[in-house]
KERO-62047 format. One record per residue (C-alpha): residue in three letters; x, y, z. Coordinates in steps of 0.001 Angstrom, whole numbers, plus 500000, padded with zeros to 6 digits. Example, Ala and Ser with C-alpha at 12.3 -4.5 7.8 and 13.67 -1.06 7.14 Angstrom:
Ala512300495500507800/Ser513670498940507140/
***
This chain:
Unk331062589243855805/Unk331333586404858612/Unk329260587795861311/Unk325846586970859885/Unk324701588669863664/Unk325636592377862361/Unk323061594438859949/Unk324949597489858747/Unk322773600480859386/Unk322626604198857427/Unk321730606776860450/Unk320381610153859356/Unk321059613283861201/Unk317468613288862258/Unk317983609512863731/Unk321275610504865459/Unk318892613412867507/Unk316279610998868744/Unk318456608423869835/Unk321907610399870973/Unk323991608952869634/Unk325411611899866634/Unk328832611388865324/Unk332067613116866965/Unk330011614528869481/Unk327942611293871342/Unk330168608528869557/Unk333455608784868574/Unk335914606379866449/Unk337416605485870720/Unk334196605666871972/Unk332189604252869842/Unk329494601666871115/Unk325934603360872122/Unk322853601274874071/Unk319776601806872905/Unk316523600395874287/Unk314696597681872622/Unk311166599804873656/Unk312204603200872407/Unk313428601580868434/Unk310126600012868825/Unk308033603601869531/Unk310262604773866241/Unk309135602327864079/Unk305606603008864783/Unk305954606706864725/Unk307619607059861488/Unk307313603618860190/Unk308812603030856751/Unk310838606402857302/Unk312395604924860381/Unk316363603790859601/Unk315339600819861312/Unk312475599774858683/Unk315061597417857169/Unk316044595602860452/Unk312359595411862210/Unk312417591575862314/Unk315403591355863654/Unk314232593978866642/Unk311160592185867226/Unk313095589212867610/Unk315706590246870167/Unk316186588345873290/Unk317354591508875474/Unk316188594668876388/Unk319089597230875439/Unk320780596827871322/Unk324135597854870951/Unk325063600190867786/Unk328395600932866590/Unk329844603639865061/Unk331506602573861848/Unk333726605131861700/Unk336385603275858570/Unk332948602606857075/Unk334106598342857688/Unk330410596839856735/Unk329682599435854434/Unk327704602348856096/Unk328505604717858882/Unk326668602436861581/Unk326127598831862266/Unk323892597103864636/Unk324451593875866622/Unk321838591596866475/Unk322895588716869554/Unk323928588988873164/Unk326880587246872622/Unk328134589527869863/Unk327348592067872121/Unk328775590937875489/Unk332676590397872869/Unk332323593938871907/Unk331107595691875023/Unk333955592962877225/Unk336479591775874747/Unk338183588111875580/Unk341353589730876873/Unk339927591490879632/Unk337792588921880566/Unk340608586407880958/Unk342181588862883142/Unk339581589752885256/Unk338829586287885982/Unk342575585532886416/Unk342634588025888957/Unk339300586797890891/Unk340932582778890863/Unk344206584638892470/Unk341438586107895039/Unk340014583079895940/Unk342750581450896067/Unk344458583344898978/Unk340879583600900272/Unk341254579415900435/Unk344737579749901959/Unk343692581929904674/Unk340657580202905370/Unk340248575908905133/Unk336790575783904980/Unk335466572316903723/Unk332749573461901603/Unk328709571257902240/Unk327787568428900411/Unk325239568755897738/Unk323843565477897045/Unk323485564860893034/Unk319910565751891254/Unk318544563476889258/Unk317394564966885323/Unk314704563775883275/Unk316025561183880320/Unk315833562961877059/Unk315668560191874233/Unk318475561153870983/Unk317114558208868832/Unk319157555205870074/Unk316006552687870889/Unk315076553297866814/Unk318497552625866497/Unk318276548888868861/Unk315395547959867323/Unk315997548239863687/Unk319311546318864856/Unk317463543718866622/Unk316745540421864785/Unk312787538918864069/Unk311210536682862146/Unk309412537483859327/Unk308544533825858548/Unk305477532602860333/Unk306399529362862234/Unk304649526144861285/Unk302374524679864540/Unk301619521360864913/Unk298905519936867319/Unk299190516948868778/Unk296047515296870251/Unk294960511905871490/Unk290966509970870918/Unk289066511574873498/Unk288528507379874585/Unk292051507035875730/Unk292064509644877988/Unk293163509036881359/Unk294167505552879850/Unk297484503923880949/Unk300730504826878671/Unk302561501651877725/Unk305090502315875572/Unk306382499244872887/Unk308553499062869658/Unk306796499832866145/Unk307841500264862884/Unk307200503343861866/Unk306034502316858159/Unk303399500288859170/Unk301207502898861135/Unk300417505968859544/Unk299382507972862572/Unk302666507539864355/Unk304687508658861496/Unk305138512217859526/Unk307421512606856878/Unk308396516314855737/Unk310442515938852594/Unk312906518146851881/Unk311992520407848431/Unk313315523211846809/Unk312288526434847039/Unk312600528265843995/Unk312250532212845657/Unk315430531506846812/Unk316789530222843296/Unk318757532456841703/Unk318793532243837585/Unk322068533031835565/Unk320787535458833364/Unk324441536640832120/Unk327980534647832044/Unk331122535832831188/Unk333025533374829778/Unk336163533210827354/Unk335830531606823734/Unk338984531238821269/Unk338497530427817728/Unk340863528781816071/Unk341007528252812433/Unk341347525068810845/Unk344613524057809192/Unk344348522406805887/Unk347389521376803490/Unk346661520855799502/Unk348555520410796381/Unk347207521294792931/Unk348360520732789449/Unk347230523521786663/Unk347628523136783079/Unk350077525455781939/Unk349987526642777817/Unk353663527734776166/Unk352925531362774659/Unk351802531425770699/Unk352153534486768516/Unk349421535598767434/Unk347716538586764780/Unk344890540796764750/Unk343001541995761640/Unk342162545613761787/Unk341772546496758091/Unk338214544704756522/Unk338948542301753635/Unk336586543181750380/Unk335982541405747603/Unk336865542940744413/Unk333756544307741537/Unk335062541018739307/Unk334896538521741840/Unk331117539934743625/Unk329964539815739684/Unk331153536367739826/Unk330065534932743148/Unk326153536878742364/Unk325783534684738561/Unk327373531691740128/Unk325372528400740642/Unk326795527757744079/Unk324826531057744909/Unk321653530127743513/Unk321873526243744895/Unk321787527855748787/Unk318830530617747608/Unk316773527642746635/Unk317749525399749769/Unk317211528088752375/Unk314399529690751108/Unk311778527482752083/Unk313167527680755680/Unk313345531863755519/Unk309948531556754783/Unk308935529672757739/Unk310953532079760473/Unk308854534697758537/Unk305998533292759666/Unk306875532665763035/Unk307753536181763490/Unk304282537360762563/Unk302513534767764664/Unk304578535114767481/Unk305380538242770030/Unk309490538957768911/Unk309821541474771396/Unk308266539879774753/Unk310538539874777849/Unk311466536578778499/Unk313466537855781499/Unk310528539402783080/Unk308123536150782641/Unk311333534613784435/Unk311082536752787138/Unk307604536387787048/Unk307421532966787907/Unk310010532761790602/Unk307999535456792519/Unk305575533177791704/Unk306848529606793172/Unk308501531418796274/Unk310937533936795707/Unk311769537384796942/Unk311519540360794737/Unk312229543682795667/Unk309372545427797473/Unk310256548659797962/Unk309254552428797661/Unk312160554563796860/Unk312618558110797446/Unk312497560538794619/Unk311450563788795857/Unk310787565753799087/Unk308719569067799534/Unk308216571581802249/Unk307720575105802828/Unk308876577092806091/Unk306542580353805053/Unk303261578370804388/Unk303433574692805586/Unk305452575343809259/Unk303255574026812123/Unk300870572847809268/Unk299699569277808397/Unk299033568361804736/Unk295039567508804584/Unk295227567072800738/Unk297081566467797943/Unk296222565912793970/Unk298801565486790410/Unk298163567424787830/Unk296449565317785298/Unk298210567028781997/Unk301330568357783110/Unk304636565921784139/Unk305770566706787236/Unk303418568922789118/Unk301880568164792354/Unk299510570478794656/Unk298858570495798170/Unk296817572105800988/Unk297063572239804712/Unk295464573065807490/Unk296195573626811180/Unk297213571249813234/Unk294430569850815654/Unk294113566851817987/Unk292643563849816702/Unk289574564457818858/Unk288547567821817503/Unk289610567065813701/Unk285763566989812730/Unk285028570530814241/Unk287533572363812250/Unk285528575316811457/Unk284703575732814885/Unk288901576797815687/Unk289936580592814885/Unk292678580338812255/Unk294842583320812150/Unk297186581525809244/Unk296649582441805972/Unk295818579417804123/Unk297302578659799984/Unk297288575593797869/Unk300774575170797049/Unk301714573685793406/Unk305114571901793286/Unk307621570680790265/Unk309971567937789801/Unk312422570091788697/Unk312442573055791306/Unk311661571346794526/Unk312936574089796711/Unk310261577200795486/Unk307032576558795075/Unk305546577413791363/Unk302070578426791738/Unk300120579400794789/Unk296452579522795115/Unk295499582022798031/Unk292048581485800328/Unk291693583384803667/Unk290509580031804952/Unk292135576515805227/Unk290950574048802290/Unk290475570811803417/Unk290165569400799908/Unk290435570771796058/Unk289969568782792804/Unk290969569816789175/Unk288324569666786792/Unk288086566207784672/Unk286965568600781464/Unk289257571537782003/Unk292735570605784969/Unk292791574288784854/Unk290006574535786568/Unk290138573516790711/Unk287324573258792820/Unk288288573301796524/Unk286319572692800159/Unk287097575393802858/Unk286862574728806732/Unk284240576742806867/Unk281925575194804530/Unk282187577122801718/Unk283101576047797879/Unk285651577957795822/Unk286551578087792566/Unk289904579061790627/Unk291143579171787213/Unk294903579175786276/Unk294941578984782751/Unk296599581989782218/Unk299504580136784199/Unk299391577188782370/Unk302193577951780122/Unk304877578162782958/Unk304097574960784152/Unk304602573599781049/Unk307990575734780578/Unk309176574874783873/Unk311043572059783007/Unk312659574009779779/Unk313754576909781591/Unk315092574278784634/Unk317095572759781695/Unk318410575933780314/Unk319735576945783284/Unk321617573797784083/Unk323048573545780646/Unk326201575698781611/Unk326677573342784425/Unk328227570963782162/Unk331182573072781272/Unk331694574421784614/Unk335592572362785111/Unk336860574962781812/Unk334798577759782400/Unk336476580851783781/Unk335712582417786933/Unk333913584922785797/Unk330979582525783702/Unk330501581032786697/Unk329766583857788842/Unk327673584762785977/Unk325504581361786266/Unk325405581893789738/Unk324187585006790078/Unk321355583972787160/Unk320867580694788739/Unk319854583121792186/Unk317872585342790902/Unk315662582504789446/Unk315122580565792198/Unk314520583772794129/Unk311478585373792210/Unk308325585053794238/Unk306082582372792476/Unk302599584321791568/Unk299364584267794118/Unk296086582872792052/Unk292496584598793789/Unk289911582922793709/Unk287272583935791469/Unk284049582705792749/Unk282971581136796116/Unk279285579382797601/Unk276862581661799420/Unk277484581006802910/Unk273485580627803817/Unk273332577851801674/Unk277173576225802226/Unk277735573707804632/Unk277546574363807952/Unk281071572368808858/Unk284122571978807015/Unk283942570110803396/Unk285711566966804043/Unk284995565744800449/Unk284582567428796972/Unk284154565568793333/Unk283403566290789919/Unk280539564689788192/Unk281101562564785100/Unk280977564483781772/Unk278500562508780266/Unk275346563434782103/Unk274081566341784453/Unk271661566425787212/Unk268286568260787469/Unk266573570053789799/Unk264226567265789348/Unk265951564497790699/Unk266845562967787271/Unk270296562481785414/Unk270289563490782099/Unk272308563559779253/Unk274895566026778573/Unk276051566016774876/Unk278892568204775718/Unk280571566308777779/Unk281802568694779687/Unk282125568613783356/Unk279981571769785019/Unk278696569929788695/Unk280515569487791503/Unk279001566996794466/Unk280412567935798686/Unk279932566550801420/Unk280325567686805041/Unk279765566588808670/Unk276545569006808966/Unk274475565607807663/Unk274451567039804302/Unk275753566506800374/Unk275279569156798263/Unk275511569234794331/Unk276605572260792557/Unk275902573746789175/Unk278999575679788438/Unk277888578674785905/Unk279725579022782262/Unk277733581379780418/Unk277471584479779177/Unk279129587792779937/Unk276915590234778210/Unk279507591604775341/Unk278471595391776769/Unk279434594601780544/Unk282936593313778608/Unk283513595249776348/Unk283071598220778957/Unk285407596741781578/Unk288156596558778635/Unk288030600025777020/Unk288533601174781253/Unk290838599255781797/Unk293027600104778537/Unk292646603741779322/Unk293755603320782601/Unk296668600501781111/Unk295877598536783555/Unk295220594621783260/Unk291666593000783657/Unk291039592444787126/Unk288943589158787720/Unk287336590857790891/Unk286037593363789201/Unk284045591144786802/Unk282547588854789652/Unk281544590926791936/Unk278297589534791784/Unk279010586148791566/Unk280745585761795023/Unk278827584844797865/Unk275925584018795570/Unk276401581176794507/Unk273777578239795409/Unk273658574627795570/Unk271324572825792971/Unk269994570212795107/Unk270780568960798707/Unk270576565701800451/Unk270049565297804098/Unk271320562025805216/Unk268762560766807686/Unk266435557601808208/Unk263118558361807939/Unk261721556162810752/Unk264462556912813430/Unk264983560365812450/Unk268843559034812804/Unk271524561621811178/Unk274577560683809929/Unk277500562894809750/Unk279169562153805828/Unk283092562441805572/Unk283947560532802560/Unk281536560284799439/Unk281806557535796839/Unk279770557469793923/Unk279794555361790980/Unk280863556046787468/Unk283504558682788771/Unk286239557499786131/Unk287704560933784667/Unk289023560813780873/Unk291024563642781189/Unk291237565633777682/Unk293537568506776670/Unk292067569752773917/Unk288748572296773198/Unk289300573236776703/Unk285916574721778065/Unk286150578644778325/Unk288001580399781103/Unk286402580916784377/Unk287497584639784476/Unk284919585300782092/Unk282237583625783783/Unk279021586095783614/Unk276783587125786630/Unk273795584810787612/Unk270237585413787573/Unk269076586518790916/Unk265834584596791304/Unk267639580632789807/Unk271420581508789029/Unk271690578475787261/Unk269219578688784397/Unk271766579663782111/Unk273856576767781239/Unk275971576880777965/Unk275706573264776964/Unk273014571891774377/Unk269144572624774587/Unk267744570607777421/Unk264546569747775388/Unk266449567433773236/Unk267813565992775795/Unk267091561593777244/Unk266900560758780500/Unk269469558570781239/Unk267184555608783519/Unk270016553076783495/Unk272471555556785496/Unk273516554802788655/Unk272261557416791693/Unk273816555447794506/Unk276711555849796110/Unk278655554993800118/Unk279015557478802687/Unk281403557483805361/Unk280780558773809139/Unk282673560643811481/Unk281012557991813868/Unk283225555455811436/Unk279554553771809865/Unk279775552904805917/Unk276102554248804395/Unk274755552980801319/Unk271829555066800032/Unk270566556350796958/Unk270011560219795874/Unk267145560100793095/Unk264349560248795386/Unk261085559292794323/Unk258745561880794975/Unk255061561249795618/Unk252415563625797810/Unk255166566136797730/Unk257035563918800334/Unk260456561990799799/Unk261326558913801359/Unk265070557886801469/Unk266238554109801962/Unk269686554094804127/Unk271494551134804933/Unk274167551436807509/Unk277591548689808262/Unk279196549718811477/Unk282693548311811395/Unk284984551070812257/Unk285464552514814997/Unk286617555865814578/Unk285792558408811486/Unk286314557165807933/Unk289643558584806547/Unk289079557180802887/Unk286574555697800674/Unk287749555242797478/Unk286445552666794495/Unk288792550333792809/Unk290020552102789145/Unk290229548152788026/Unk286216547552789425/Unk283764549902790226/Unk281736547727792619/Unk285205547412794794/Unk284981550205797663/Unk287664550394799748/Unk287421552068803279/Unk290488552890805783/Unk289309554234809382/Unk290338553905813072/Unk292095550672813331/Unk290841548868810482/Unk289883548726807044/Unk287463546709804970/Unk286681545925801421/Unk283017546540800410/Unk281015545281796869/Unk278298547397795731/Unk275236545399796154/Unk276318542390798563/Unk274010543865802116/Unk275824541027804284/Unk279074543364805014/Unk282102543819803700/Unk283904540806802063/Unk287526541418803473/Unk287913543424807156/Unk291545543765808440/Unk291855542745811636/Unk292747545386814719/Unk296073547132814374/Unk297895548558817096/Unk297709552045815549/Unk295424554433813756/Unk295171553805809797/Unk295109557220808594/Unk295238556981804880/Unk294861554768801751/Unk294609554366797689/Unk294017551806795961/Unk297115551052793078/Unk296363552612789931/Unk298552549638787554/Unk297448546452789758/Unk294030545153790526/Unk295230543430793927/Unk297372546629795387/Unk296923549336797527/Unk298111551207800418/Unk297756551679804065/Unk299088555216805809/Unk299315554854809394/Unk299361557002812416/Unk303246555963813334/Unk304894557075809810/Unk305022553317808588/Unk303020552798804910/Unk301449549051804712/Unk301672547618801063/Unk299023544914800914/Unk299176542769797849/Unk295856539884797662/Unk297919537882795119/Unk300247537126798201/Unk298548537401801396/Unk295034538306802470/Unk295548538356806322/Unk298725541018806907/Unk300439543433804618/Unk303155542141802348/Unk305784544709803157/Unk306221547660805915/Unk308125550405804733/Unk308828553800807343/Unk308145556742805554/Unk307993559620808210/Unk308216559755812022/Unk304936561963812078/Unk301299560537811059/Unk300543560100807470/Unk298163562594806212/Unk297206561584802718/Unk298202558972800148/Unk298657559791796225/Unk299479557926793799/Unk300794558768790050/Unk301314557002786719/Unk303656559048784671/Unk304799556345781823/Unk304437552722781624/Unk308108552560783673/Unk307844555324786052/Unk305176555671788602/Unk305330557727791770/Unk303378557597795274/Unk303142560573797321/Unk302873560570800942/Unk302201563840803279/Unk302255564035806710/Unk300979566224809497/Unk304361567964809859/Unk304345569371806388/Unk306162567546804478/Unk305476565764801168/Unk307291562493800510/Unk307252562168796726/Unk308684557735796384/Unk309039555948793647/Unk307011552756792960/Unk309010549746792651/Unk308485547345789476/Unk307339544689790678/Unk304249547113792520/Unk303359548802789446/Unk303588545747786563/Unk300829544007786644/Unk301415540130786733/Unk299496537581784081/Unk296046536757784683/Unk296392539302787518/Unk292531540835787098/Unk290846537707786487/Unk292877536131789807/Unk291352539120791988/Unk287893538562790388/Unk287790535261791233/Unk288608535882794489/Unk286147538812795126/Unk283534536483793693/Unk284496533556796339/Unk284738536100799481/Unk281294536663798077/Unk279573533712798105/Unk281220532763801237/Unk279208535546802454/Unk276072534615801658/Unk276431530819802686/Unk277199532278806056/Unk274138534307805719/Unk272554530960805075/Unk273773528943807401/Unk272706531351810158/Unk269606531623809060/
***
């Protein structure tokens, strides 16, 4: 410690041998200092290398100036070990010749010489000074960053005569300098404003003083009056109501007033007695200028640290029957550029569909497992017990949760029941309320039940990529193996139509026929036996993985052999009546297909009585991941046993198509949200779309069109904010910004639950579900509003063809 030259040292017998130098025999605590050549502590280190007790110091030896080291015996152990080795001459030269002795030897030598210079007075030679060489320490950088120059270049002038008038005599003579320009140069003195300096902050000092104003004022003052109150009701007595009834004053106002009663009468039937004349008020003010409140309020928030951690929301859907309930999926999350390769990434999370209430918004009530994420589920028009669901790996699954449908419907009851004790909790003993507690906990801690899925596609004849998009089919008609839409009497809703990035859209025949009674019956009488419930897996064994699509469309032109990647599907006539009653039967009893056509079996009515339905619609708008809008048509005519399909392709986003939704209000109205833009297409108008936002500085990542107004919908975007665009207002920005999240916005949902409530939920890609409510004056519709947006549709398009015109 503070001699950074000695390296304590640990000498074994063995070194104490080779080197002499053992303890209490060669050194001693007196004698204790030992020279030891630099050559022979070399010849140990390479004899017994590592063994060698000076392995830990062999830098330090190859590195020493002098030919002999000096150890010391440490005999009061001082450094920490019995030796210690001194690593510099000078260190060595203290020890060996401490300072004391030194200063008295050379004390003694100056006494020597100085006798020697009193006996003889020598005068010793001159040595004549040596010159050294000048070693620079920095000074001339030190002068010449000192030393002034200009950085300015000068200004040079040149002053020349006419070549003529050289050699010419000078005569010299008074001028004015005005009058001849060549004799005269006038540099005007300007300011230079890189060495103006701009006040860009002043403190100053500013007093108010308030304004001292003097008034008198007179009031009316009123002397104090006594006055009563009537608290008892003054009736008239049985003799004088039997003489006011057969009086003739009576009967003189009956007959004046009646023919006016009759009138008001009138009036009430002919006119509305219960409109709001306070809403038409506010009405019109919004209308000539005003400011109503725009706003989206928050009513709920959802999120789940087990399943939806690290997770963004891909999807989210209401249940169409049941107040309250809202279901989600998620998937991992991935960067923006790898979004339409999902089912290329390894997921090691097990993936759920998560169903949500109003009135438990901590614990999750239902939960639909799937070993894979599911980038998008639908409930079944028909049957909302009944969800169909896209996986990231291409495949379609099925489930059925009608045997849960009664605790959906009982959440809210048992929610209530269990806060009705709440309102007596102030006079409640102790004891009731650690009673209600403890209830209250073990509710909200039971584990909601896990849903399996009961049937899923073949995976030969699934997508190939993730199913971006799933619907259900309209009720009232079916599709054919032949390319034709027929009628289903039945009205209930048994296809399903996918699309995926593979250049594909598939339609699916979902089975609903007929357990054979034996295979039933069977599986019953075992499991009753056994007292054990009836498994679903057990019954559809053979329906998983066997399940095919009934027709698929590649999405490719014909003469470029150009594929197109489909996202988002729109096709017309997609307006679900959803119905409650004569539900369709359960899926759990859903019988095994045919092997050679698994869906020949359809329990609807005969086919052979069937019409083909000619005036049906078969076209419908794709959306890219290369962000193009396709318009093409899926009855393909058929001729030679070779189909030819008619695409028409808009390319006005950049980026892949996050939505494509039709209007509810028109189903011509397509609206399509991708990259930085979004437009507004009409079914049959080839010139483009007839409203295209301009470029935003962010992503749009979501949209929905209002479900109560014609003119409404909204924008998700990739900073958290929600746009609210309203056409009744303005057509070229949003009406209102509202912040919603500080992630991206996932999905958009909106939710009519009455005629005064609606909701709007918003996920985003941290896993969170924003449940708002919609403000009134977003979700009442004002007069005239459909025929207003009409009109303007129809303008926008004939705009668009006399532009078409015009160019032409």
């Amino acid at each position: 410690i503070g001699h950074p030259e000695i390296f304590p040292l640990v000498f074994t017998s063995k070194t104490q041998e080779i080197f002499n130098c053992r303890v209490n025999e060669d050194v001693t605590e007196e004698n204790c200092f030992k020279l030891i050549k630099k050559e022979d502590i070399i010849q140990d280190l390479k004899s017994r290398a590592a063994i060698s007790d000076f392995h830990p110091v062999k830098k330090v030896v190859l590195e020493y100036p002098g030919e002999e080291l000096l150890v010391v015996f440490d005999a009061n152990f001082q450094y920490g070990q019995n030796f210690y080795l001194v690593a510099s001459e000078e260190a060595k030269q203290n020890l060996l010749e401490p300072p004391e002795t030194a200063k008295e030897k050379e004390g003694e030598i100056e006494e020597e010489k100085e006798e020697d210079r009193e006996e003889t007075l020598e005068v010793p030679p001159y040595k004549p000074p040596v010159s050294k060489p000048w070693v620079s320490l920095g000074s001339e950088k030190e002068v010449e960053e000192e030393s002034v120059k200009d950085t300015a270049t000068k200004v040079k002038y040149m002053i020349s005569r006419v070549r003529r008038k050289f050699g010419a005599p000078i005569t010299f003579s008074d001028t004015n300098a005005s009058h001849v320009k060549e004799n005269y140069i006038e540099c005007m003195s300007y300011q230079d404003k890189t060495f103006s300096n701009k006040i860009l902050q002043k403190d100053m000092s500013v007093q108010m003083v308030p304004k001292v104003r003097e008034a008198c004022t007179q009031t009316k003052w009123t002397y104090p009056k006594n006055t009563s109150t009537q608290y008892f009701p003054r009736e008239l007595s049985k003799e004088e109501k039997e003489e006011s009834l057969t009086s003739e004053k009576l009967k003189d106002f009956l007959t004046s007033v009646h023919l006016s009663m009759e009138i008001a009468l009138q009036q009430n039937e002919i006119m509305n007695a219960f409109f709001d004349d306070w809403k038409a008020l506010a009405e019109d003010e919004s209308s000539s200028g005003g400011k109503p409140d725009v706003s989206l309020k928050a009513y709920r928030s959802f999120t789940d640290l087990r399943y939806l951690k690290d997770r963004a929301i891909c999807c989210v859907c209401w249940h169409p029957t049941i107040y309250g309930i809202i279901a989600v999926s998620a998937r991992e999350q991935l960067p923006h550029e790898v979004q339409g390769n999902l089912s290329d990434k390894s997921l090691l999370h097990h993936s759920v569909i998560l169903f949500w209430s109003f009135f438990d918004p901590i614990n999750p009530q239902l939960i639909l497992e799937y070993p894979e994420d599911i980038y998008c589920f639908q409930f079944n028009p028909r049957d909302p017990n009944i969800i169909a669901g896209g996986s990231i790996n291409g495949q379609v699954v099925l489930w059925d949760i009608s045997q849960h449908e009664e605790k959906l419907q009982h959440e809210q009851n048992d929610v209530d029941e269990m806060q009705m004790p709440a309102v007596n909790m102030v006079n409640a003993s102790t004891l009731n309320i650690l009673q209600h507690s403890y209830v209250w906990a073990q509710h909200s801690s039971k584990e909601p039940p896990l849903v399996r899925y009961c049937a899923i596609s073949s995976v030969q004849y699934s997508h190939k990529k993730t199913v971006t998009d799933i619907n259900w089919l309209p009720g009232h008609f079916e599709d054919s193996q032949m390319d034709a839409a027929s009628e289903n009497r039945a009205e209930i809703c048994l296809q399903l139509l996918t699309c995926s990035p593979d250049c594909s859209v598939l339609f699916w025949d979902v089975p609903e026929a007929k357990l054979s009674e034996q295979l039933l019956s069977e599986k019953i009488k075992e499991k009753e036996t056994l007292n054990m419930p009836l498994d679903i897996s057990d019954i559809l064994k053979q329906l998983d993985f066997s399940w095919k699509p009934l027709i698929k469309i590649n999405l490719c032109e014909s003469d470029t052999s150009t594929e197109y990647g489909p996202i988002r599907i729109s096709l017309k006539n997609l307006h679900y009546q959803y119905k409650t009653s004569e539900k369709m039967r359960p899926l759990n009893i859903l019988g095994a297909p045919a092997k050679e056509s698994p869906y020949t079996e359809i329990g609807t009515s005969s086919s052979n009585n069937l019409k083909v339905l000619h005036n049906f619609s078969t076209n419908f708008f794709v959306g890219t991941e290369d962000g193009e809008i396709v318009y093409s048509d899926w009855k393909i005519d058929v001729i030679n046993d070779s189909a030819k399909q008619v695409c028409q392709k808009y390319t006005i986003h950049t980026e892949p198509i996050n939505i494509l939704q039709r209007s509810p209000f028109f189903e011509d109205i397509i609206l399509s949200v991708g990259g930085r833009n979004f437009a507004i297409w009409k079914e049959g108008i080839t010139n483009g779309p007839i409203l295209q936002s301009n470029c935003s500085a962010g992503r749009n990542t979501a949209g929905h069109w209002s479900l109560t107004r014609p003119g409404v919908f909204f924008i998700g975007r990739e900073d958290g904010n929600i746009e609210i665009w309203d056409l009744l207002k303005k057509t070229h920005e949003p009406s209102h910004f509202q912040s919603i999240s500080e992630s991206t916005i996932t999905f958009i949902s909106p939710w009519t639950a009455s005629a005064e409530k609606n909701f709007l939920a918003v996920s985003d890609d941290l896993g969170v579900l924003h449940v708002l409510e919609i403000c009134q004056t977003l979700s009442d519709p004002s007069e005239n509003e459909h025929a207003t947006i009409l009109d303007y549709f129809e303008r926008e398009v004939k705009y668009l063809k006399h532009c078409e015109q015009e160019f032409q």
